[in-house]
ROKOL-341389 format. One line per field, with one value per residue (C-alpha): residue in one letter; residue number from 0; x, y, z. Coordinates in steps of 0.001 Angstrom, whole numbers. Example, Ala and Ser with C-alpha at 12.3 -4.5 7.8 and 13.67 -1.06 7.14 Angstrom:
2
code = c(a:s)
pos = c(0:1)
px = c(12300:13670)
py = c(-4500:-1060)
pz = c(7800:7140)
***
This chain:
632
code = c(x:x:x:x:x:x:x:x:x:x:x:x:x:x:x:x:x:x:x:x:x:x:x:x:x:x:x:x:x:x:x:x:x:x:x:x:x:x:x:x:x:x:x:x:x:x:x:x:x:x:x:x:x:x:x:x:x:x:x:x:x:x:x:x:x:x:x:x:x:x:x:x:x:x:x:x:x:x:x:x:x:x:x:x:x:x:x:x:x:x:x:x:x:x:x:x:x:x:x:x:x:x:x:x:x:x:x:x:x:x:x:x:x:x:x:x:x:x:x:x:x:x:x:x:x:x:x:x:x:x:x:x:x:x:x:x:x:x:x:x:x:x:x:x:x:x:x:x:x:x:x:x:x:x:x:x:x:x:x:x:x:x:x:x:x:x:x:x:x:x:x:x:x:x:x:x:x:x:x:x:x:x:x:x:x:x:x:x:x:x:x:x:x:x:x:x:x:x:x:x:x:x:x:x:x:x:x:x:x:x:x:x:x:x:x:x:x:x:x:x:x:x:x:x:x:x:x:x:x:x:x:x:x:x:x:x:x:x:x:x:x:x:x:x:x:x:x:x:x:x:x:x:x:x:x:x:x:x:x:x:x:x:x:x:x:x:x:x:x:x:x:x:x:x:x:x:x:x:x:x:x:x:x:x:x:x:x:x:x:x:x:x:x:x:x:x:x:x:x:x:x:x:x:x:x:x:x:x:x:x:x:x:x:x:x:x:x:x:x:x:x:x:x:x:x:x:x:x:x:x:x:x:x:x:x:x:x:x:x:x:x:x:x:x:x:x:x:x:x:x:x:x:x:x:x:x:x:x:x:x:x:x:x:x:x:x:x:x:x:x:x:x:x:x:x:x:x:x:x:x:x:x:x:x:x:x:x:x:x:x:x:x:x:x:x:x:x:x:x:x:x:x:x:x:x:x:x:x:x:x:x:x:x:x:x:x:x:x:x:x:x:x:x:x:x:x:x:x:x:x:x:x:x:x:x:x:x:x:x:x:x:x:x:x:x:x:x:x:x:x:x:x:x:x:x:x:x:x:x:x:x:x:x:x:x:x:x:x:x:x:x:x:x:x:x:x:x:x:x:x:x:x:x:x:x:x:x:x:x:x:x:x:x:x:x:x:x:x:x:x:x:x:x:x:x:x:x:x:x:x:x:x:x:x:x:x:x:x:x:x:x:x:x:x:x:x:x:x:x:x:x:x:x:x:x:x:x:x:x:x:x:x:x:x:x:x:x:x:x:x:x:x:x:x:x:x:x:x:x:x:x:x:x:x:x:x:x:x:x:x:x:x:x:x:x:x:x:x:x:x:x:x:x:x:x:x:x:x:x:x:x:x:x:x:x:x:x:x:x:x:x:x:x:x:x:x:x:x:x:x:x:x:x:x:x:x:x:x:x:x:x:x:x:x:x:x:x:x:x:x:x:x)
pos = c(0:1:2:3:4:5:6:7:8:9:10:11:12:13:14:15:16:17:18:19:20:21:22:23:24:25:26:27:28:29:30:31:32:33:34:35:36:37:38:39:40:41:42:43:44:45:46:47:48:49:50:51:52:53:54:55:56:57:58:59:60:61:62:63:64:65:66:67:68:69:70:71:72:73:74:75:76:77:78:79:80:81:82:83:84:85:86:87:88:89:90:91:92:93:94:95:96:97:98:99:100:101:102:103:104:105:106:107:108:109:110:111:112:113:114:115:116:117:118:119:120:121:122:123:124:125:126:127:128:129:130:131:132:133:134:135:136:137:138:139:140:141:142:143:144:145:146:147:148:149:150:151:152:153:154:155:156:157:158:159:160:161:162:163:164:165:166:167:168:169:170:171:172:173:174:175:176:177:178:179:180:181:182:183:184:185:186:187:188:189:190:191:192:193:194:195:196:197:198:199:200:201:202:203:204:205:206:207:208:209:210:211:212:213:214:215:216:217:218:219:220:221:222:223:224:225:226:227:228:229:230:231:232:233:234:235:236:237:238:239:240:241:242:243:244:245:246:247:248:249:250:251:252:253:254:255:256:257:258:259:260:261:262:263:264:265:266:267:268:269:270:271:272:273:274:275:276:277:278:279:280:281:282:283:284:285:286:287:288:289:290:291:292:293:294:295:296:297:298:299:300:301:302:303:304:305:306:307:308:309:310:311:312:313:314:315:316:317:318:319:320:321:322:323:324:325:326:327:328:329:330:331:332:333:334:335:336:337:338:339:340:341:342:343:344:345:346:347:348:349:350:351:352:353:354:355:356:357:358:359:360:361:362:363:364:365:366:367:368:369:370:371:372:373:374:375:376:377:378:379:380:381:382:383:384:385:386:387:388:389:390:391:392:393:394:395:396:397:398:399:400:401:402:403:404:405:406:407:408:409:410:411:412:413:414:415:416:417:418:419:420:421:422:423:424:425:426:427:428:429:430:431:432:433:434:435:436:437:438:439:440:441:442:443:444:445:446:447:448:449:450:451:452:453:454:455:456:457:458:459:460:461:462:463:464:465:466:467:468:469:470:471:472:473:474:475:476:477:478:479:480:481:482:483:484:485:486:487:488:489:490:491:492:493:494:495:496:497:498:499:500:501:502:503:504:505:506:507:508:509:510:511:512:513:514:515:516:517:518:519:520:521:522:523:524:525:526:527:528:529:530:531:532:533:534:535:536:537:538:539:540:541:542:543:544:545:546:547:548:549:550:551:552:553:554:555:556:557:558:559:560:561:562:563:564:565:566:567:568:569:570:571:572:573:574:575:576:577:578:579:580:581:582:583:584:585:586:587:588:589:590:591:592:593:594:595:596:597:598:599:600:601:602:603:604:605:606:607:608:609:610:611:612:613:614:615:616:617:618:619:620:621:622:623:624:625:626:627:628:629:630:631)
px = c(-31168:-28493:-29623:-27626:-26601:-24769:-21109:-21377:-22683:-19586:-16921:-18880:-18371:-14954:-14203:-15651:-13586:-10382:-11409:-11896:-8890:-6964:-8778:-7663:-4261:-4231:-5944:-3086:161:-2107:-2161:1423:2569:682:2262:5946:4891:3613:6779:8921:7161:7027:10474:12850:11765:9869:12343:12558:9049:8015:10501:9222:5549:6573:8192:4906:2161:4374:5063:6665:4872:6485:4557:5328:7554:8395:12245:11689:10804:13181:11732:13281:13547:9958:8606:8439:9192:12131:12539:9612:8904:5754:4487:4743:4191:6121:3502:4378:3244:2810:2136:1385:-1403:-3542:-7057:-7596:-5681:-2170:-3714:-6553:-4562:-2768:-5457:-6358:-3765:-2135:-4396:-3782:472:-62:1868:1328:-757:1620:4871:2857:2001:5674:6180:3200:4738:7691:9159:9855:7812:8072:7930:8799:5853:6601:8217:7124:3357:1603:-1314:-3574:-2680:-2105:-5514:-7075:-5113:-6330:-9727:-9404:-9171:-6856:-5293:-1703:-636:935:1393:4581:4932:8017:9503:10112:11719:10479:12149:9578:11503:13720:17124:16702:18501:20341:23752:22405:19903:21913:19489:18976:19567:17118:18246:16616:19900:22080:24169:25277:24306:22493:20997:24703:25531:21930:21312:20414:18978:16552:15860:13007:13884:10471:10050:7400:5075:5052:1865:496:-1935:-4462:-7226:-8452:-9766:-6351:-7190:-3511:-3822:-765:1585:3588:3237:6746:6818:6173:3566:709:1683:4135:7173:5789:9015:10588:13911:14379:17035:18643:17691:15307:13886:13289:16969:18082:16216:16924:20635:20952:18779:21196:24241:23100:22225:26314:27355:25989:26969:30574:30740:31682:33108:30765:30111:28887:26628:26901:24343:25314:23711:26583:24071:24803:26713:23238:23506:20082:21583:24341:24149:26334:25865:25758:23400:21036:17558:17892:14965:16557:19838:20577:20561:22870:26749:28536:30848:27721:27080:29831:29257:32464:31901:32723:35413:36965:40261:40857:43191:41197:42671:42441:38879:41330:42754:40839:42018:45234:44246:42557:45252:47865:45782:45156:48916:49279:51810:50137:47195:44135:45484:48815:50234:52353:54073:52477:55574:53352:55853:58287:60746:60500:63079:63852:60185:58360:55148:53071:49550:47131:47145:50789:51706:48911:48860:52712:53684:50137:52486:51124:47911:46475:44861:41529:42414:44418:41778:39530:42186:43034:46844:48770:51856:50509:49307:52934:53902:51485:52330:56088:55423:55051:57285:56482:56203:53422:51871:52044:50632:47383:46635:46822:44880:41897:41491:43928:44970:41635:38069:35122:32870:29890:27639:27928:30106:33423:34518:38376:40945:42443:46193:48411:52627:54669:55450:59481:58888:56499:59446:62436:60903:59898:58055:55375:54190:54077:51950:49706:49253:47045:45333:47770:50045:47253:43615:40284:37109:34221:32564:35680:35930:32106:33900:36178:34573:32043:35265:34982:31163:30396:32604:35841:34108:34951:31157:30599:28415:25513:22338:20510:18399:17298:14277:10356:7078:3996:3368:6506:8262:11875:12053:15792:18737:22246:25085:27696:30865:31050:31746:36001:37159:40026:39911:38586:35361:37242:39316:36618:34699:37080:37900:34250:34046:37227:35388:32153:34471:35635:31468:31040:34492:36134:36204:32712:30874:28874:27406:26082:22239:20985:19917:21445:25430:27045:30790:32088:35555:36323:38622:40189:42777:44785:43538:46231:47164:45772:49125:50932:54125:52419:49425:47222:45935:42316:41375:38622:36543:34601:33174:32009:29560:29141:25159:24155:27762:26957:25635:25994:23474:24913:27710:27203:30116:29608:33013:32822:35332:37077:34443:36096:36081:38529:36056:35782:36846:35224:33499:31817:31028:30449:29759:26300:25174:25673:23815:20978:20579:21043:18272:16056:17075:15640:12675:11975:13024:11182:14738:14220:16986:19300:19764:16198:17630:19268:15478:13948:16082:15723:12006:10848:8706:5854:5723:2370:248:588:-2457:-1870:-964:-1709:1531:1780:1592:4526:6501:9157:8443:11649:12152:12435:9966:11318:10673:8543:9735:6869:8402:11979:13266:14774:18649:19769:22225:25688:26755:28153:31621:32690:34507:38191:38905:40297:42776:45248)
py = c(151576:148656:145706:143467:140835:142958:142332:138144:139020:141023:138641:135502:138163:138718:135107:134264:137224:135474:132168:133360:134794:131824:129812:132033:132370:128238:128269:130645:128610:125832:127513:128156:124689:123578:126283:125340:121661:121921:123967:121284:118448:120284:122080:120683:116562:116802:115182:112750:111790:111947:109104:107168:107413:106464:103444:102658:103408:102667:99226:97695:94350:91862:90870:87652:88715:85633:84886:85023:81639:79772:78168:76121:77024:76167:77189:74439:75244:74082:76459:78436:79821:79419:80390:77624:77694:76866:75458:76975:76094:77970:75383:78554:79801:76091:76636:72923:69605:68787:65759:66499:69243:66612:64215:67120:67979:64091:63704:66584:66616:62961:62283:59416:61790:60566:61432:65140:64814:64422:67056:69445:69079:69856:72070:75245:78481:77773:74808:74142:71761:71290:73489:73741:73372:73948:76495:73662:72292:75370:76658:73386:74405:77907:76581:73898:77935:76039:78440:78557:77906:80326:80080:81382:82332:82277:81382:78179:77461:73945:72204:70229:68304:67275:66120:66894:69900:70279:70710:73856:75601:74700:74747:77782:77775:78212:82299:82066:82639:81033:78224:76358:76635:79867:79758:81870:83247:85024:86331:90080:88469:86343:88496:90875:94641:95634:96832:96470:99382:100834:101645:103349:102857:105578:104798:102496:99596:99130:99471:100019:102871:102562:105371:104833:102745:102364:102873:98944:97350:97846:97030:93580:92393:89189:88226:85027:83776:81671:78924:77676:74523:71923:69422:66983:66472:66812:63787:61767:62493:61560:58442:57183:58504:56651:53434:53724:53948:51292:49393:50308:50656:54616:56753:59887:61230:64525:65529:68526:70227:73337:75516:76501:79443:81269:79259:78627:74855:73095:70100:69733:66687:65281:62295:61375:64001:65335:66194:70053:69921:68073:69077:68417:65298:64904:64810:68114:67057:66739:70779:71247:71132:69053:69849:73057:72772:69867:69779:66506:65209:65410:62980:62291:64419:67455:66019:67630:71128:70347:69314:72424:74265:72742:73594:77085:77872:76583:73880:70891:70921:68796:66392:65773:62413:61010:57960:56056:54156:53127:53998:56874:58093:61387:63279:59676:59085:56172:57368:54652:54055:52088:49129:49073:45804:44325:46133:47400:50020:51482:52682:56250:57836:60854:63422:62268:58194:59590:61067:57980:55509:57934:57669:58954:58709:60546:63612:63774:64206:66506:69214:68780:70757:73741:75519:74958:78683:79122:75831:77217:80557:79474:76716:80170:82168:78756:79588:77207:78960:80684:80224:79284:82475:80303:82134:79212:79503:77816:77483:76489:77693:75048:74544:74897:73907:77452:78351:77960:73916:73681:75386:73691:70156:68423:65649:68288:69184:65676:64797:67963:66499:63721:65762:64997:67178:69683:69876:71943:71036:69544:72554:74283:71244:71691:75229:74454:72273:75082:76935:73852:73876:77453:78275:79216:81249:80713:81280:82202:78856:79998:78556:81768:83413:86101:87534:87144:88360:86983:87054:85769:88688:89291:91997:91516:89664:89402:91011:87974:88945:89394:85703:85981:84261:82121:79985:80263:78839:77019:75186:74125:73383:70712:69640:68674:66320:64417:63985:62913:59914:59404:58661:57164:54780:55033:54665:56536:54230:53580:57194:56542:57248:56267:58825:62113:62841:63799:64934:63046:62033:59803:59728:57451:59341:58005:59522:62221:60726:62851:63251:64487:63076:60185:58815:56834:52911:54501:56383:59037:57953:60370:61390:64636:64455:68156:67816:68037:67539:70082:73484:72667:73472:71179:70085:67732:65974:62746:62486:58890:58868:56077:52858:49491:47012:45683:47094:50732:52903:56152:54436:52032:53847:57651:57298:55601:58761:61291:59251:59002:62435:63393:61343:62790:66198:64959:64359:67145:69392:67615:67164:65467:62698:64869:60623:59742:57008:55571:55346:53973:51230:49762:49623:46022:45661:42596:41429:41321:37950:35390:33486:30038:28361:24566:22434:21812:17846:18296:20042:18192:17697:18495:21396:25402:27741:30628:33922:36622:40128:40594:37904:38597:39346:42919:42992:43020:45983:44594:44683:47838:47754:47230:50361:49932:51210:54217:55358:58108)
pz = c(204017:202531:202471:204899:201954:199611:201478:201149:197696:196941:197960:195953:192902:194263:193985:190898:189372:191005:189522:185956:185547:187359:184539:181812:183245:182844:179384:178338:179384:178033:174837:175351:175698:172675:171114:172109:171986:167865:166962:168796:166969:163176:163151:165555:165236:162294:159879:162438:162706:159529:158801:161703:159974:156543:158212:160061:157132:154019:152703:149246:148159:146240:143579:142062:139041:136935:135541:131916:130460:128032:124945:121981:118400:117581:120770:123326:126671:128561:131566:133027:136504:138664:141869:144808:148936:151543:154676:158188:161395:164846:167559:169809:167425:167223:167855:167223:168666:166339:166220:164195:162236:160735:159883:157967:155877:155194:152105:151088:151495:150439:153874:156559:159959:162249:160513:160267:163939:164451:162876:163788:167776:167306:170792:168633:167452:164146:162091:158109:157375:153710:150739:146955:147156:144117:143877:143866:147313:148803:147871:149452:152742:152573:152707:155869:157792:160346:162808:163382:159258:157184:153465:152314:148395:146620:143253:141672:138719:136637:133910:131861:130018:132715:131610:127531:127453:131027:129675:127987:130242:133569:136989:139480:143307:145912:145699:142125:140703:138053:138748:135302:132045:130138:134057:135148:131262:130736:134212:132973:129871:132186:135130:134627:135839:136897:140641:142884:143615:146902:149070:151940:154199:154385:156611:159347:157333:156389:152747:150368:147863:145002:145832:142586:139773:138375:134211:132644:135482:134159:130427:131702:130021:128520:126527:126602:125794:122565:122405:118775:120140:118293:121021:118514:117201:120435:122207:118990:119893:123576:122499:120006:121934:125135:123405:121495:125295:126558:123509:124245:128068:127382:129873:128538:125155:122933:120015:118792:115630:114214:111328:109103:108036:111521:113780:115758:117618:116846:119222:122103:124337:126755:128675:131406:132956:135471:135452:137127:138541:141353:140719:144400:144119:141094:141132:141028:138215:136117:136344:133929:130301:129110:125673:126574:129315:128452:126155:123835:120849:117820:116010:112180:112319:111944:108929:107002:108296:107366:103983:103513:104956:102766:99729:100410:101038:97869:99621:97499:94663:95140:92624:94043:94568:97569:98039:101380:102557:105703:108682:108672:111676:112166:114458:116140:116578:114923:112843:111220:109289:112267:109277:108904:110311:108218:104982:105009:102277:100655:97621:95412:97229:96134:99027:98497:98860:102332:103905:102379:104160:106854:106213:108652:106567:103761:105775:107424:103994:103246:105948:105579:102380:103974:106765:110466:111282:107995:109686:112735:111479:109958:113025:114937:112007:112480:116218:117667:121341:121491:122265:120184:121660:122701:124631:127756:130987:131456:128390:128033:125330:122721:123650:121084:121744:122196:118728:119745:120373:117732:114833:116647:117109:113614:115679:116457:112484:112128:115159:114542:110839:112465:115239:117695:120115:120456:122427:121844:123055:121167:121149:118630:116928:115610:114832:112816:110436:110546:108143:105588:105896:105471:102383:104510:107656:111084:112998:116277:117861:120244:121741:122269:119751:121386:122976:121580:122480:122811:119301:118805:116737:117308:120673:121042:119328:120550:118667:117713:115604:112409:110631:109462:106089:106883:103540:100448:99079:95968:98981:100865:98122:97268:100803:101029:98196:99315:102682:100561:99306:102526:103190:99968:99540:103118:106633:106881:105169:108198:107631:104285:103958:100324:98253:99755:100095:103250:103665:106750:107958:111323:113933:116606:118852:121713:124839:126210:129863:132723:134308:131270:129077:126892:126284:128081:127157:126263:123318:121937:119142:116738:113703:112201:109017:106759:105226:102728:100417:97997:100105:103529:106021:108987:110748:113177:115590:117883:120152:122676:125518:126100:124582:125468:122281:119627:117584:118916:116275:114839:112171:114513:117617:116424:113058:113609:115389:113432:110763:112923:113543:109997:109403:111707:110457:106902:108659:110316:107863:105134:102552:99614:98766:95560:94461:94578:92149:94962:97537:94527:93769:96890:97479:96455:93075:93261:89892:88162:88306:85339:84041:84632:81538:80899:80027:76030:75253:73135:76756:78041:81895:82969:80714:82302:81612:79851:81952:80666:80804:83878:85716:85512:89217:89888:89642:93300:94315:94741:98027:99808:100523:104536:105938:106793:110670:110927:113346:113992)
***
């Protein structure tokens, strides 16, 4: 007999049967949609996705990567970078009242609370609170934990030594890029090319793991850039140039110091100036170096290019003698000496007595010895119509007349024989004398030495051209002691230091007028000084623009500064006087003590006492000679 339960039991086996394979039939196109789903996601949008996660877990930080720091000659920094914050505030974020936000960070901005209240409430998401905080006052707001600030890091760059040097190094915008100065010209030079390293982020705790280390990070480029530039000479320059300036009521004036050794300026100044660390605040006519831009008449400073020029043609010989008649008219043009209506006719000068009275007359005669078009040639073969190659921005081409006018014209010779009827800038005219200065070699001038290491050893130099002879060293060689005399017996008497010989001449040149045809009722004063005389190792130029004064001339306005800087040079680089006879005799001698002697009975009262050898008083030296003015 069946038991009666067997048929329910059946049909719950039944169903379970049903529901397995209902189950499996699900777990299948379960399986199968995974299946389609993973083939969909890593072959059709895989390329796709995998770009979206890089985006999402992959980030490039910014390390702070300094612009390379710019040092002087002996090391002393004059440009350098360093980290600074800008302060942010979210009024959405506070945690605590503005109110006492602010009383918070007023001592440490070193700002009045309720200005920062002002400030700190402002209607707006996002609020500049204050820009180039230093590490030390952004660390103390890090600490106050104040919700709602954000500390922004970027880049500064600081000039220590404010305005010493601004002409050279220039200033750099808020983009941390060049503006003026060796700023714009050494961009590459100061930029550092490392990159930042990129990173992922590979767990939860949101920990970064270095995905690549690019070839230089961990061993840093430490170089610096190293300037021709000594500090010293140059603040001893702007001091004595802006105390000539005041003296004189100047429009603006130069000093230039140049190593004949390698054309390498140890000084350039030009005043006035700005300090660039707030060169927003300074006027934009200030961001250009005019020593380098800006064209002027040379005046009779170039006479001694001509001299040298004339020699080494073989147009005169250094002994020739011409006959100073004091005026001429050349081409229907009136040419005169500045002393003529004083002094007249000089009568026989030779070439050293004109560049010792700075004859204007005489050096007409001069280059009328030799043919425009050879004139012509070797102001062209000097640089004339070019540039000087210094390694700044903006720097302008001499002008020099077409040669057609300058051949057709006899006027122009003679106006180019005392620096007129042609511009350069200061910049060429430091240059030039560079030819006379260097034994007959036109240098390349430039204010960057090159790159240095810690250690500072030589990493990298820049290549300059090859230094051209133009003249001989016999011609120059006699040039210079003509412009010795013109120290030691002429209008650059002013120069003079006792006991050491500098080769010097002066110049006072009417000022070209600014809307052309003539000249304008100002004038340019200057003076360039070769040191030492005998083997040169300087040349340094002072050019004054437009000092007001009967008695503005080269020898009293520019003169006195390059002497002062040739001083300091001596000092600093420890020269011993080659006239030591000259020091000595000036230094005062006490004469030893006599025993007093009683009067003899038989002694007149009224009679002298004859001087003993001991008490005989030191010969005075006769007194120097005063400097005739010298003009064009």
């Amino acid at each position: 007999m069946t038991p009666s339960f067997l048929p329910r039991d059946l049909a719950t086996i039944n169903l379970f049967k049903r529901r397995t394979v209902l189950i499996w039939i699900i777990l299948a196109v379960a399986m199968l949609g995974l299946v389609v789903r993973l083939v969909y996601l890593q072959v059709v949008t895989s390329s796709d996705l995998l770009e979206k996660a890089r985006r999402q877990q992959m980030f490039t930080l910014r390390p702070f990567i300094p612009r390379r720091t710019i040092t002087d000659r002996k090391g002393a920094v004059l440009a350098l970078d360093r980290p600074v914050y800008t302060l942010f505030a979210y009024p959405h974020l506070y945690k605590e009242k503005p109110e006492e936000i602010a009383a918070k960070l007023a001592p440490i901005l070193k700002r009045p609370a309720d200005k920062l209240l002002s400030v700190l409430t402002r209607d707006t998401t996002s609020i500049q609170v204050e820009y180039w905080l230093s590490e030390e006052s952004s660390d103390r707001i890090y600490n106050l934990r104040l919700d709602g600030l954000e500390l922004i890091q970027q880049r500064h760059r600081l000039y220590p030594q404010q305005d010493l040097a601004s002409e050279i190094l220039g200033y750099v915008n808020v983009d941390h890029r060049g503006q003026a100065g060796i700023e714009l010209s050494q961009e590459k030079l100061l930029e550092r090319t490392d990159q930042a390293p990129s990173v992922a982020q590979q767990d939860g705790n949101g920990k970064f793991i270095p995905n690549r280390i690019p070839a230089g990070m961990i061993n840093s480029d430490r170089t610096s850039l190293q300037m021709t530039i000594d500090s010293r000479i140059q603040r001893t320059a702007r001091q004595i140039l802006k105390q000539q300036m005041v003296k004189f009521s100047a429009k603006r004036g130069a000093v230039i110091v140049m190593d004949v050794r390698d054309g390498g300026l140890l000084t350039l100044v030009t005043e006035p100036t700005y300090d660039p660390n707030r060169y927003y605040e300074a006027d934009v006519k200030l961001f250009k170096n005019w020593a380098v831009s800006d064209l002027y008449e040379p005046g009779s400073t170039f006479k001694p290019l001509n001299v040298a020029i004339a020699i080494e043609s073989g147009a005169i010989q250094p002994d020739t003698v011409f006959n100073d008649e004091g005026a001429l008219t050349i081409g229907g043009w009136p040419v005169a000496n500045f002393d003529y209506e004083q002094v007249g006719a000089v009568g026989p000068l030779s070439i050293s007595q004109i560049l010792q009275r700075s004859s204007n007359v005489g050096m007409v005669h001069i280059i009328q010895r030799m043919k425009p078009s050879v004139y012509y040639g070797w102001l062209e073969r000097i640089g004339l119509g070019d540039i000087s190659g210094i390694d700044l921005p903006s720097e302008t081409p001499s002008t020099l007349k077409p040669q057609e006018q300058f051949i057709e014209y006899v006027i122009e010779p003679a106006t180019a024989a005392f620096g007129q009827g042609f511009s350069l800038t200061p910049i060429q005219m430091v240059q030039l004398h560079g030819i006379l200065a260097s034994g007959g070699k036109l240098l390349t001038p430039h204010v960057v030495k090159g790159l240095i290491n810690e250690e500072g050893e030589e990493y990298y130099q820049p290549k300059l051209p090859t230094p051209r002879q133009v003249i001989s060293p016999a011609t120059t060689q006699r040039v210079l002691e003509m412009m010795t005399d013109v120290v030691e017996k002429g209008t650059g008497l002013p120069a003079r230091i006792p006991g050491y010989r500098l080769a010097g001449k002066t110049g006072t040149a009417q000022k070209a007028s600014s809307t052309g045809g003539g000249y304008a009722n100002a004038k340019i004063t200057s003076f360039v000084g070769i040191f030492p005389s005998k083997e040169p190792r300087y040349v340094v130029i002072a050019v004054i623009d437009e000092p007001v004064g009967s008695d503005a001339f080269g020898s009293t306005v520019a003169a006195p500064i390059v002497k002062t800087v040739i001083e300091d040079i001596i000092v600093s680089e420890g020269i011993p006087p080659s006239h030591p006879e000259e020091v000595i005799s000036k230094i005062p001698t006490i004469p030893d003590p006599q025993p007093s002697v009683s009067p003899s009975p038989s002694a007149s009262p009224t009679q002298d006492a004859i001087p003993t050898p001991n008490t005989t008083p030191n010969a005075t030296p006769s007194p120097e000679p005063k400097p005739s003015r010298d003009r064009p």
